[in-house]
Structures are given as structure tokens and as C-alpha cells.
GUZA-389546 format. One record per residue (C-alpha): residue number from 1; x, y, z. Coordinates in steps of 0.25 Angstrom, whole numbers, plus 2048, in hexadecimal, padded with zeros to 3 digits. Each point is the difference from the previous one (the first is absolute). Example, Ala and Ser with C-alpha at 12.3 -4.5 7.8 and 13.67 -1.06 7.14 Angstrom:
% residues 2
  nr  xx  yy  zz
   1 831 7EE 81F
   2 806 80E 7FE
***
This chain:
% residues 631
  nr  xx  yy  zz
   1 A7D 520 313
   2 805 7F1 802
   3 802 802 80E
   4 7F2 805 802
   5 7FA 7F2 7FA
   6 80B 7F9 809
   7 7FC 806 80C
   8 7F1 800 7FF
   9 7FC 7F3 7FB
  10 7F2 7FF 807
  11 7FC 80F 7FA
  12 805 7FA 7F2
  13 7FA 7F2 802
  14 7F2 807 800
  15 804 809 7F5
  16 802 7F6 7F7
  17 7F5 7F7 803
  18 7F9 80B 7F8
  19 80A 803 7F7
  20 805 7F2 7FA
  21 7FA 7F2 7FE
  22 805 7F6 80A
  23 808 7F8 7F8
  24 807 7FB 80D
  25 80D 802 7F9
  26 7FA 7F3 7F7
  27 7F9 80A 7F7
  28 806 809 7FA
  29 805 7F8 7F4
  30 7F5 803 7F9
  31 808 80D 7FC
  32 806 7F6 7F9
  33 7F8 7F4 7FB
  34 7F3 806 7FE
  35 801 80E 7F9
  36 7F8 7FB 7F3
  37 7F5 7F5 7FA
  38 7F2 7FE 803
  39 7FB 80F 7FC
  40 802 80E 807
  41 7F9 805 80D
  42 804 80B 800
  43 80C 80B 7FB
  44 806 80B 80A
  45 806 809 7F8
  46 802 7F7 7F3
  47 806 7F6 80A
  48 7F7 7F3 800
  49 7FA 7F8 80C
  50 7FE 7F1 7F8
  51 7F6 7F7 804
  52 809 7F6 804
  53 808 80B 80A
  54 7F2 801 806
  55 7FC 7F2 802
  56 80F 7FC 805
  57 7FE 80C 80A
  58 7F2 7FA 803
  59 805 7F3 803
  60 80B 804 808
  61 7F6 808 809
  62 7F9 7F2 801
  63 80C 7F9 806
  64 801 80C 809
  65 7F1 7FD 805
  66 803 7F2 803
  67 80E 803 806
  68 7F8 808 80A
  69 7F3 7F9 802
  70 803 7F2 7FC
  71 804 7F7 7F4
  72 7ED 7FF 7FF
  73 7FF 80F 7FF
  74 7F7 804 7F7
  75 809 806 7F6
  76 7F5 802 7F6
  77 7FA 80D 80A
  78 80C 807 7F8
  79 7FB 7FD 7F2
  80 7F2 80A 803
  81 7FF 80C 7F7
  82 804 80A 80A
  83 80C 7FA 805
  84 804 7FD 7F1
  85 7FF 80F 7FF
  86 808 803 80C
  87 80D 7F8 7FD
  88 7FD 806 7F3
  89 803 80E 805
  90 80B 7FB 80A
  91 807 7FC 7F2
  92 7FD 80C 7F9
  93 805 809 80C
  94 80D 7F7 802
  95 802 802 7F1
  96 7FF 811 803
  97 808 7FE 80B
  98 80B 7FA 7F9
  99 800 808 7F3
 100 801 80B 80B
 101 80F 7FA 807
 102 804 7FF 7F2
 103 7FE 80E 7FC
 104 806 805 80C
 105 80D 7F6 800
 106 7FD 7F8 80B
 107 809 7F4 801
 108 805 7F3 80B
 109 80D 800 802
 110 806 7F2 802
 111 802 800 810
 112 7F3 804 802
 113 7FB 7F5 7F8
 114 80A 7F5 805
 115 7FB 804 80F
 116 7F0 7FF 7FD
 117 803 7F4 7FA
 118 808 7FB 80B
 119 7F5 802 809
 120 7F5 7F7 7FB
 121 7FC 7F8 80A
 122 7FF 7F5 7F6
 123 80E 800 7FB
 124 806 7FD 80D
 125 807 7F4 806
 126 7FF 800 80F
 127 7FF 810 800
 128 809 802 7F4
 129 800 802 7F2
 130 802 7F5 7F7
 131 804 801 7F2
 132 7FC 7F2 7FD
 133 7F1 801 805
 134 7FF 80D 7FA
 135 802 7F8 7F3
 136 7F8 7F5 804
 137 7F4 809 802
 138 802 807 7F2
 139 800 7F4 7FB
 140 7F4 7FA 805
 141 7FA 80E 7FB
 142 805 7FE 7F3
 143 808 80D 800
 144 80D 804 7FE
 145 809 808 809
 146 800 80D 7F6
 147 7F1 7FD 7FF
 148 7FF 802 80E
 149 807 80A 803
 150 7FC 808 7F5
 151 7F3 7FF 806
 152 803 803 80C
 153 809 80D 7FD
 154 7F1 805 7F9
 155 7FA 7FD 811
 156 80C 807 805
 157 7FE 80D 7F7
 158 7F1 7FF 803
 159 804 802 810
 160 80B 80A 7FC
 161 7F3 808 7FB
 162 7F7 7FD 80B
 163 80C 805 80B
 164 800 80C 7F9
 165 7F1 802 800
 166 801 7FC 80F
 167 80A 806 805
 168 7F8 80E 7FC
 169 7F5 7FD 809
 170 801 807 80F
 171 7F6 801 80C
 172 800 80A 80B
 173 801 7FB 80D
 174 7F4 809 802
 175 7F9 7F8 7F7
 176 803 7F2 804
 177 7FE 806 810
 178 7F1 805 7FA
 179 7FE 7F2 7F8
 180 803 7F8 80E
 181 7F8 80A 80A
 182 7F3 7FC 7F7
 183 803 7F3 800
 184 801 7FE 80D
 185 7F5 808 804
 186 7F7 7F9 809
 187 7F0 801 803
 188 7F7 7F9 80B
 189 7F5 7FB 7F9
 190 7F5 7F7 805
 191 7F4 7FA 7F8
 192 7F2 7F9 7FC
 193 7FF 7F8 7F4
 194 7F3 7FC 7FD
 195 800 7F1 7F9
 196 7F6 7FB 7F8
 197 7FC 7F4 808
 198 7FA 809 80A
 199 7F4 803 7F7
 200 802 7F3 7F6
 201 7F5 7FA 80A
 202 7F6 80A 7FE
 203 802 801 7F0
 204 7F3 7F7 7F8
 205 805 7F9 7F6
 206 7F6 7F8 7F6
 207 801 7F5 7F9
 208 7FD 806 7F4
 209 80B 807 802
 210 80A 7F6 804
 211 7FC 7F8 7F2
 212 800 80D 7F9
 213 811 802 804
 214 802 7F1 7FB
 215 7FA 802 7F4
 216 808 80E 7FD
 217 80E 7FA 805
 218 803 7F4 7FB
 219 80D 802 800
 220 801 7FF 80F
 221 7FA 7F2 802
 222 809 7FA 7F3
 223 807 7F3 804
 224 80B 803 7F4
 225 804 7F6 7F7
 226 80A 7F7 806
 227 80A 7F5 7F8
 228 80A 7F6 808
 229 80D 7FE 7F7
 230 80B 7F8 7FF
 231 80F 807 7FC
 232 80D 7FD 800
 233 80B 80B 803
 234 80F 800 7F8
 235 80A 808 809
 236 80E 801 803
 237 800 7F6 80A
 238 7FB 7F6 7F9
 239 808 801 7F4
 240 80D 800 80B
 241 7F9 7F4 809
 242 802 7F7 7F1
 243 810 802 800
 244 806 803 80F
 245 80C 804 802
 246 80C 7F6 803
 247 809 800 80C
 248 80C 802 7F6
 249 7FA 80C 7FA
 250 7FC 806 80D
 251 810 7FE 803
 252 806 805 7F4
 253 7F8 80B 802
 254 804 803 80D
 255 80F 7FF 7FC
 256 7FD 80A 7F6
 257 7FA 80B 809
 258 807 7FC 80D
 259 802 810 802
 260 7F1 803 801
 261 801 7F8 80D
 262 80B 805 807
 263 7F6 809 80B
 264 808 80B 806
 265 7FF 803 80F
 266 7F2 805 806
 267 7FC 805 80A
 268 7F1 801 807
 269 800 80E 808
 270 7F4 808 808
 271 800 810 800
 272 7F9 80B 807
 273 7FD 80C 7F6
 274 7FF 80D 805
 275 7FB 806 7F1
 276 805 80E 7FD
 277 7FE 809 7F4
 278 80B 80A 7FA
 279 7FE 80C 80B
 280 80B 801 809
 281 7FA 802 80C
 282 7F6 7F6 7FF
 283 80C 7F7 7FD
 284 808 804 80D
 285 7F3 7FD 806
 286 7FE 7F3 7FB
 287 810 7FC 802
 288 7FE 803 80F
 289 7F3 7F8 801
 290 807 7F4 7F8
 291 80C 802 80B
 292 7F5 7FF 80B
 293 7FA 7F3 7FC
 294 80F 7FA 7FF
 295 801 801 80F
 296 7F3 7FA 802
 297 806 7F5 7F8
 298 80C 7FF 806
 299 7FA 800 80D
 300 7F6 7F3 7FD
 301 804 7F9 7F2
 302 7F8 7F6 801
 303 7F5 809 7FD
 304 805 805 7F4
 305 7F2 7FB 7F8
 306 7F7 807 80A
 307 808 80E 7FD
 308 800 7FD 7F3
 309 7F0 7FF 800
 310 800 80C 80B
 311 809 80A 7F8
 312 803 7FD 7F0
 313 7FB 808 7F7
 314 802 7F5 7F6
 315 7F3 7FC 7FB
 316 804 7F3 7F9
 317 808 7FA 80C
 318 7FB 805 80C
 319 7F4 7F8 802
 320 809 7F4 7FF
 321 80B 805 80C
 322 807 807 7F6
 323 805 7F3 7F9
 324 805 802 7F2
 325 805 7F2 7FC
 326 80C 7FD 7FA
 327 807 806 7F7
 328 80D 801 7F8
 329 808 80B 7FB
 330 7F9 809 7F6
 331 7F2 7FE 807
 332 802 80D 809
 333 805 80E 800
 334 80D 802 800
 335 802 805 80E
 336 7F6 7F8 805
 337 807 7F2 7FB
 338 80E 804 804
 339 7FB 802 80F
 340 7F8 7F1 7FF
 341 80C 7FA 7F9
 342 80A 805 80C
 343 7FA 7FA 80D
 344 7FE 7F3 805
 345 7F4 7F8 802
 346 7F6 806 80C
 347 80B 80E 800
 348 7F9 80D 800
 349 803 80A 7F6
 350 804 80F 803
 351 7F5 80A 7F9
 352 800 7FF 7F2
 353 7FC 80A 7F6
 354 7FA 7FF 7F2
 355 7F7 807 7F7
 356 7F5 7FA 808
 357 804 805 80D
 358 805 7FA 80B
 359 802 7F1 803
 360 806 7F8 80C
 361 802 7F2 7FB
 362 801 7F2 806
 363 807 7F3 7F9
 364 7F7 7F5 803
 365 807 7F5 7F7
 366 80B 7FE 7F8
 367 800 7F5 7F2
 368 80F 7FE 7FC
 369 806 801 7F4
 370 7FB 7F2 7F9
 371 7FD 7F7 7F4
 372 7F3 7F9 7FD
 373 801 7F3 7FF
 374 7FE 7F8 7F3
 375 7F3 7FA 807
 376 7FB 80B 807
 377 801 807 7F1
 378 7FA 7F5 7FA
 379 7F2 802 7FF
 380 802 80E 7FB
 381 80A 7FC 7F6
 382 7F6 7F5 7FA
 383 7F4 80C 800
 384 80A 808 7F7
 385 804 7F5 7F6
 386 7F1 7FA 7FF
 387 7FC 810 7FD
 388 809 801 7F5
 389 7FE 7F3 7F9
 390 7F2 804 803
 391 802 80E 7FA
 392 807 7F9 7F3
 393 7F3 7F7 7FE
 394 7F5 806 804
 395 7FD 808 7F5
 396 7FF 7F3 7F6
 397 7F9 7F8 80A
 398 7F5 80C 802
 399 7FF 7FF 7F0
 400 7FD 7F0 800
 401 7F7 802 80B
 402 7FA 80C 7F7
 403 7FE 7F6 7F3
 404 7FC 7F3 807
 405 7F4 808 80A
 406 7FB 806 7F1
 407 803 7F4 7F7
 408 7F9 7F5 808
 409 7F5 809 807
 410 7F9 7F4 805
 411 807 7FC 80C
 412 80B 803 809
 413 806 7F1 800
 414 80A 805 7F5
 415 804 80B 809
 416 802 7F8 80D
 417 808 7F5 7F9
 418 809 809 7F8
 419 803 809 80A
 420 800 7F6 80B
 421 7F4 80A 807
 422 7F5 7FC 80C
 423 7F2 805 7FC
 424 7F9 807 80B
 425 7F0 801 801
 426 7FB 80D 805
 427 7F1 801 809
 428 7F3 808 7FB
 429 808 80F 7F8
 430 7F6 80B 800
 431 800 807 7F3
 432 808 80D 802
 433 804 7FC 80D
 434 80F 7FC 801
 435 808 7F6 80B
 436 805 806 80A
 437 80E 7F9 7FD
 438 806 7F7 7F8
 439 7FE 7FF 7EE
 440 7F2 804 801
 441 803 80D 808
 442 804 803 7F0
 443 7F2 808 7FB
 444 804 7FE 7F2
 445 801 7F0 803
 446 7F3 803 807
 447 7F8 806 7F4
 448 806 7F5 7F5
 449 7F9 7F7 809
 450 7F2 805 7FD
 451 803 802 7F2
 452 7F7 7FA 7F7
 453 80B 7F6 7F9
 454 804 7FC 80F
 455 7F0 7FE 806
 456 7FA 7FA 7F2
 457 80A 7F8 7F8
 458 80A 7FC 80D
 459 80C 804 7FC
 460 80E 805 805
 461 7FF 810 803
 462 80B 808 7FB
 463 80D 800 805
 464 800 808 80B
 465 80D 80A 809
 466 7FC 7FE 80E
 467 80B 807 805
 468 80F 801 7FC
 469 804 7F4 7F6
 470 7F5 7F9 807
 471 7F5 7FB 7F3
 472 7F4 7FA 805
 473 7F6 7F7 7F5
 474 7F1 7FD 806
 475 7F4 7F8 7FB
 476 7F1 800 805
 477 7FB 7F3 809
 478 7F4 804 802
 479 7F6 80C 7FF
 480 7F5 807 807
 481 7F7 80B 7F8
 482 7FD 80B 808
 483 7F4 802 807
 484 7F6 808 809
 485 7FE 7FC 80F
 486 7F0 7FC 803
 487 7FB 80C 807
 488 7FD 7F8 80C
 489 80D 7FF 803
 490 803 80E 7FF
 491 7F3 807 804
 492 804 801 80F
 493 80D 808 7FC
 494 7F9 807 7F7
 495 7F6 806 80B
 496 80D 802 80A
 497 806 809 7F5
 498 7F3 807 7FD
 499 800 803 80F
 500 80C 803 803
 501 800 80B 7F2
 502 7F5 807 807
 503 805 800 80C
 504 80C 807 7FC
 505 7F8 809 7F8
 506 7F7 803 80C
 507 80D 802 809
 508 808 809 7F8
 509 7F3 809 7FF
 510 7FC 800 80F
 511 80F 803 802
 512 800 80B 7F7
 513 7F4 806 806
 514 806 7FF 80D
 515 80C 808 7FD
 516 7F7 80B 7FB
 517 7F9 801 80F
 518 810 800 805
 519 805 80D 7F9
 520 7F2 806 804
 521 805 7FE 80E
 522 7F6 7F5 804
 523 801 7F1 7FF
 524 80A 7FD 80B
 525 7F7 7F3 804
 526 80B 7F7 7F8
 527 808 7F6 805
 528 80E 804 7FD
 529 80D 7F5 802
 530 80B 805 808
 531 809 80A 7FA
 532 80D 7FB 7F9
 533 809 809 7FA
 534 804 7FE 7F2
 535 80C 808 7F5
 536 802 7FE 7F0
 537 80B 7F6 805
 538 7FA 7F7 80A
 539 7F0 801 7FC
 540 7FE 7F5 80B
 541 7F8 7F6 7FA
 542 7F7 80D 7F9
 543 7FB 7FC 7F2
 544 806 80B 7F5
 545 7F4 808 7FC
 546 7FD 801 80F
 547 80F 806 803
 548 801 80A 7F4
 549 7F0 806 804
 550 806 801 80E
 551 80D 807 7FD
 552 7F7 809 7F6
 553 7F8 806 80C
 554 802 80E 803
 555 806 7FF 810
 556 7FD 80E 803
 557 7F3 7FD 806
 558 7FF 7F4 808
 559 7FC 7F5 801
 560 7FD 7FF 7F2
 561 7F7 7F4 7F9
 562 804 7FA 7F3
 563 7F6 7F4 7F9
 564 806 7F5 7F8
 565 7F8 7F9 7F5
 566 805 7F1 803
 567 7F7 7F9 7F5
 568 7FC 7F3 801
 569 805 802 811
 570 7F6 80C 801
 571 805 80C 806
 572 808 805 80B
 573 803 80E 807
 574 80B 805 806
 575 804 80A 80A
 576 80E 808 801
 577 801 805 80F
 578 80E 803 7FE
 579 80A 804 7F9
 580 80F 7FF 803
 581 80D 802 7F8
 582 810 7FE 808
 583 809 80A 801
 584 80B 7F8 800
 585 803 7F8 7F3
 586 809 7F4 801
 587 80D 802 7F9
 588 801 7F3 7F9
 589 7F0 801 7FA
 590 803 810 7FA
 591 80E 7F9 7F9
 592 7F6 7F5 7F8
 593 7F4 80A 7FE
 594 80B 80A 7FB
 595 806 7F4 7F7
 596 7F2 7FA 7FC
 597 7FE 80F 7FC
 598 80B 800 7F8
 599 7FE 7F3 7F8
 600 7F1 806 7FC
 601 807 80C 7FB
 602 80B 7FA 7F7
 603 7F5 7F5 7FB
 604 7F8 80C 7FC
 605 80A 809 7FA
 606 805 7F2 7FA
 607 7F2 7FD 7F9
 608 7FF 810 7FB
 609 80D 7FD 7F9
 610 7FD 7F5 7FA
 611 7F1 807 7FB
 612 80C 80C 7FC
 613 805 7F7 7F5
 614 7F3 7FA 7FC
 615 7FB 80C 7FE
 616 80D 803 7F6
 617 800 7F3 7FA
 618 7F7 7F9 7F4
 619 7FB 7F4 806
 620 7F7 7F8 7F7
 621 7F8 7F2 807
 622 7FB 7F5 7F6
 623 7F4 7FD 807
 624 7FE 7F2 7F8
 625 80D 7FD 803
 626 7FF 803 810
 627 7F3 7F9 801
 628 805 7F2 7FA
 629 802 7F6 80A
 630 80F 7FC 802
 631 806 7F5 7FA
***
């Protein structure tokens, strides 16, 4: 079953986005740390979820936010109730799954554990494991080796599972040929939209009316209350920037790890894909073409990067000429890597075979064998050593920062002299309305600000995580309370609005009206646009509600006339003149439909047995508990 997870690692990657947190291989010592304190929230089976599990998985979804969108992600989107209740049920489904693998004797063996380890991208040095940035990272986690491999021996069960619950799943060809004939399914349309500006002119509006709306929607003419702040900001960098690194500690280090900057050779290679599945003879088919484009290369090297862009089936490089940059040993397929590690530079490889398919490389540039210099090393080496001092402090400095923001509330002076800090002064902050970047992208910095203690008595807001070991302290400068805009102001808006609103209503009506005289067979008067054609795969520009209403309509009688309510836009018709559908599907299309297939029947038969051992098991959820805000 371990081959299966080896050999499909996309399908298993989706599968365990739904069936375990994404503790990043940073998580998952919460197995270890966090099992009790802070109350219940829920049991499986007698087998408690604490509060402090959940709120460590909480936060670790938090860093996962800003990882992807940035260090001023609004992290806080992920403390609403609905999504407290769904990492709630990913918890309570990972604890079903891994009372399951203990029933049934589901075990990782050592290799296995030793390989996935290995290849974690970062515990490598120059493409290669590295025991002692291993540690380093375990430590700057504050876990241990056994924590983490515990830990991660429960992931690897989780995907024994989940291979299992894969591997199951099958799709007929017929199926996936059916799936893909709908797809790509094409129907000539052509269309009339009747917008709301063209009878907005027409439309009376009072000025009764106009007052009336003000009046009835305040909301829309608010100017919100506003505040500009001053803060200061404690991070990582500026706790380093207050101790540097000296050139003797640079050096010592180096000395001590001169083996992580031994390089090994590399080389830069370009190749032509010619992609094949497992059938035979649509792998003696893709061989001969590979051998085809050969000669062509042979014959005219220097083009290499055009057939490259003209033949490979290799969607990450082709675009590029092929180009797959450089590379050391390890990085490729076996076969692949022995056949770029032979030739010379700007030699010609014979055909290549690979799970892939077929290749037919080129060696563009070869990087020898080296050592990094000491001062080509440097500034890295001084990154790594001011992140550990940093690592080792920051904890007590977050703490005095914490104390002197709440003990002497008045003022940021103490702050900026203690921690050797430059205040910064924002502009005009609309309340509920975040930076785009920088600390007051933080909506919970945002919302101290217009606290009462902050506007009214002046003082320092709470302490504040802006991002990761990032704290941020602000206090109010100055205020605006909100208020209305004169109806003067707006009154001219207003009455474009109103128009525009009838308009729209008078549009989508005469456009319904219309289509009712077009299925009686009359009303061909209208001005249609030229026909395009149109599939459920390239809609052309076509707005979605318009391209399901048009692939809805019955074809057996054409042409056929469908309306689509656009709204506020009015109201458009459209007419299907045609309707098409290839014979002929293209080999590589059918392979993904039949795959993408497959990956929605084993998610399916993932999440009905997961609902299998919910449906078997006690599960009780402390509703108080969950509703608490983290801590």
C-alpha cells in the first residue's frame, strides 16, 4: 500500500488536504504538547480534543494563511464560527481515522520514515539531506526528534489509509470519453442584451424621491469614523539589528559546516517530452515520434528551443524552449539523470525513456564540483546565526515589550527607547477598513484602535501579532466621529442610481417580453451580434448564468432562444444556431478527464468513509468550549 502513496503523490496531496490539518511537518507536535488544559471540545469515542489542541491547530492554520498570502493576511477570517466548526470536524475526523489504523495494525516501518524525511525540501543542503539543519529546525520549533517523528509516523498512517481508500476508486474509459465529449461540446450562439442605460433616459425621477432614498439609506452616504495612529512594530529584525554578527562568528561558523558548501557537479539541461501513458502501443507510438524529433534536431541544433516550444508535451518547460535549469544528482529521474550526467555540454542525448514518456535531452551548461567561498557564504551564514540569537530572545523581549505597552499606557516613548524602535504615523484609518499592507493590514490592530480606552483616554491598544513573531502597540493621534454627507453632495448620484435601478428593471422586462414573441415565432426585428461559439471549457468571455441557460437548451429544434435575467445589467437573449461535438478526442485531454475522474471518486468514497466511522463512533462537541475565542 506504500508503494501506492509513493507513486501518487498528487492524488494523495488532495486527499489529505481534506483528511489532515496542514501542520507543514511544523504541526503535528501538538499530538504531543497540547493533549490536555483549557477544557474539552470535544470527545471521539472517550478520546478528548482539548481546547488547547484546537487553538494550537488554529494558529498553525493562521501561519499557513500568511505563508500563502502574506506575513498581513488577515489570519483572523479563520477564527469565524463556521470555520472554528470545520477545523473542529477535521480534528474529530483525523481522530476516527487514527483510531481506525490502530485497530487494523497499521504501522511505518523505519525506511519509509527515514526516506519521507529525507525528502523535505527543507532539510536539505544544496539538494541533500542534512542532519544538522534537520536539528536546527526542530529546534527552532521547540521539538524534539521523537516528537517529530512520532508525529509524523501518525501523517504517514493517515495516508496509508487514504492509499487504501484511493486506490479502490476506478473510472471506465467510457466514462471519462463521455465526461470530455460534454465538455467539449460546442454551440454557436449569438446575442441581444438589453442594458439599462437605454431606457434610464426615459425613467422620471422626483425629487421627492431622490430625498426619500437619502433619508432610508444612511448607511450609503456615511463618511465612517476615521483615526490616524502612531505605532511601533517589535520583530525579529530588530531585535537582530541590536547585536550583528561579528566576522569571527561568521567564520567559526563556517569552519564548522564547511561540508554544507561543498556544491556537487550540476548541470542546466533542455529536453523534448514526447508524454506517454502505460499502454503499449501508444508507447511504441510516442518512442517513434520522440526518435522523429531527434533527427530534426540533429539536423538543425541550434534550434533546439523552437522544437522544444513546437513538439514537448512538458507543460512546465516548454514554453521556455524546454529549459529546465540546473540541477544536481537526485533532482530527476533516475534514467533521465544518468543520460544528462553522460554528455557534454551542447551534446544530444539518444531517446530517453521514463515514466513520463519520452525525452530527448540537451546539456546546455555544466557547474563543477566547487566550494562556496567564505564570502560568497557570508551573508547567509550571518542570517542563520542572528535567527538563532533572535529565536533564543525573542520570547523575553515579546514579554518586556508586552509589560511596558500595558504598564505605562500613555505613551510609546518607553517602547522606542527600550527597544531602540522608530515610531511610524499612519494617514486618515476608516474604521472597519484595514491597510492594504504593512502592521495596520492587522484587523485586530485596526479594531483596538477604535476602542473606547484608545479614542477617549489616548492610550496604548493592546499588544498585538501582526504576523509571525511580529508584535505591533498603536495609539490614537487624532479622531474623526462619523458622519453623514450633505445631501447636496450626493443627490446627483442618487438620481443616477434611481435611474439606472429602473432602467434595469424596465430592460429585463421588455427583454423578457421579447423572448415570449420569439418562441411564438415572431419578433425577428432584433439586432443580433455575430455568432461565436462557445463550450463548458472555453465560455469565451460568456458570463456563467448565461453559459449554463445556453447549454440547458433543448438543441432538437433549432435555433433555440434562451433569456438571462442579468440584474442590475438588464437582460440579454441568446440564440443557439448550432450545435457541434468532435468525434475525435485528443489522447492527452481523455488521460486527465479520466484522472480528474478518478480523483472525485476516491475524495467521495474518502468522505463516505469517514461519515462510516462517524456514524459508529460517540462523538460529543462542548459548544462553549468551541465558541471561545483562542488564546
Amino acid at each position: 500500500m506504500f508503494d501506492f502513496v509513493r507513486n501518487n503523490k498528487r492524488l494523495m496531496q488532495g486527499l489529505l488536504a481534506l483528511i489532515i490539518l496542514p501542520f507543514a511537518f511544523f504541526g503535528i507536535d501538538s499530538y504531543q504538547r497540547l493533549f490536555g488544559g483549557g477544557g474539552d471540545i470535544a470527545t471521539v469515542d472517550g478520546s478528548s480534543i482539548a481546547a488547547n489542541e484546537f487553538n494550537h491547530a488554529l494558529e498553525r492554520q493562521k501561519d499557513q494563511l500568511r505563508s500563502v498570502l502574506g506575513r498581513n493576511a488577515d489570519a483572523s477570517l479563520l477564527d469565524s464560527p463556521q470555520m472554528r466548526n470545520e477545523l473542529l470536524e477535521q480534528l474529530i475526523s483525523q481522530r476516527l481515522l487514527l483510531a481506525y489504523g490502530a485497530k487494523n495494525n497499521l504501522v511505518v516501518n523505519d525506511e519509509l520514515l527515514r526516506e519521507t524525511i529525507a525528502a523535505v525540501p527543507a532539510f536539505q543542503e544544496a539538494g541533500k539531506f542534512s542532519l544538522d539543519q534537520y536539528r536546527a529546525l526542530l529546534r527552532g520549533q521547540n521539538m524534539t526528534e521523537a516528537m517529530f517523528e512520532q508525529g509524523l509516523r501518525r501523517d504517514l498512517v493517515l495516508q496509508q489509509i487514504a492509499a487504501g481508500i484511493a486506490d479502490s476508486g476506478f473510472v471506465s474509459k467510457t466514462a471519462a470519453r463521455q465526461a470530455l465529449t460534454l465538455l467539449s461540446e460546442q454551440r454557436e450562439v449569438a446575442e441581444v442584451v438589453f442594458g439599462p442605460g437605454a431606457y434610464a433616459a426615459s425613467v422620471k425621477v422626483t425629487p421627492e424621491t431622490v430625498q426619500r432614498y437619502y433619508q432610508e439609506n444612511p448607511k450609503q452616504f456615511e463618511i465612517p469614523e476615521q483615526v490616524r495612529v502612531e505605532y511601533v512594530v517589535l520583530s525579529p529584525d530588530a531585535i537582530a539589528a541590536q547585536e550583528p554578527v561579528s566576522l569571527e562568528d561568521a567564520r567559526k561558523w563556517y569552519q564548522e559546516h564547511l561540508a554544507q558548501y561543498q556544491q556537487s557537479e550540476q548541470r542546466q539541461a533542455s529536453h523534448i517530452l514526447i508524454a506517454a501513458g502505460k499502454d503499449d502501443k501508444e508507447r511504441a507510438a510516442a518512442r517513434k515520434k520522440a526518435e522523429d524529433v531527434r533527427k530534426e534536431v540533429l539536423q538543425s541544433p541550434g534550434k533546439f528551443a523552437e522544437l522544444a516550444k513546437k513538439y514537448s508535451q512538458d507543460p512546465g518547460s516548454s514554453g521556455s524552449g524546454g529549459d529546465l535549469g540546473f540541477f544536481a544528482r537526485g533532482a530527476m529521474v533516475k534514467g533521465f539523470e544518468d543520460a544528462a550526467f553522460r554528455l557534454k555540454t551542447n551534446e544530444v542525448s539518444d531517446v530517453v525513456e521514463s515514466d513520463f514518456g519520452f525525452h530527448v535531452i540537451r546539456v546546455t551548461a555544466i557547474r563543477p564540483e566547487r566550494t562556496v567561498a567564505f564570502e560568497d557564504a557570508r551573508p547567509a551564514i550571518e542570517k542563520e546565526l542572528a535567527k538563532q540569537r533572535v529565536g533564543r530572545k525573542f520570547a523575553e523581549a515579546a514579554e518586556t515589550f508586552s509589560n511596558i505597552a500595558y504598564e505605562q499606557p500613555d505613551s510609546l516613548k518607553p517602547l522606542t527607547e527600550r527597544f531602540k524602535l522608530k515610531p511610524a504615523t499612519s494617514g486618515w484609518i476608516d474604521k472597519g477598513a484595514p491597510a492594504k499592507e504593512g502592521p495596520l493590514a492587522n484587523s485586530k490592530l485596526v479594531a483596538a484602535v477604535f476602542g473606547d480606552d484608545a479614542i477617549k483616554n489616548r492610550r496604548n491598544t493592546e499588544v498585538v501579532e501582526v504576523g509571525p513573531s511580529t508584535l505591533a502597540v498603536a495609539r490614537v493621534v487624532e479622531h474623526r466621529p462619523a458622519a453623514m454627507k450633505p445631501f447636496d453632495a450626493v443627490k446627483a448620484d442618487i438620481e443616477a442610481r434611481l435611474r439606472r435601478q429602473e432602467g434595469a428593471a424596465v430592460a429585463r422586462k421588455t427583454g423578457s417580453d421579447k423572448l415570449a414573441t420569439l418562441g411564438a415565432g415572431t419578433g425577428g426585428d432584433l439586432k443580433w451580434s455575430a455568432p461565436r461559439t462557445v463550450s463548458r471549457d472555453n465560455p469565451g468571455g460568456m458570463r456563467s448564468e448565461a453559459l449554463r441557460e445556453v447549454f440547458k437548451a433543448d438543441p432538437a429544434k433549432l435555433p433555440v432562444y434562451v433569456g438571462v435575467d442579468l440584474g442590475q445589467d438588464g437582460y440579454a437573449i441568446y440564440r443557439v444556431s448550432k450545435v457541434s461535438a468532435s468525434d475525435k478526442l485528443d489522447a492527452s485531454r481523455l488521460r486527465s478527464a479520466e484522472a480528474g475522474l478518478a480523483r472525485q471518486e476516491a475524495i467521495g468514497e474518502y468522505e463516505a468513509f469517514v461519515e462510516g466511522l462517524r456514524s459508529r463512533a460517540k462523538v460529543e462537541v462542548n459548544r462553549a468550549n468551541l465558541e471561545k475565542p483562542s488564546g
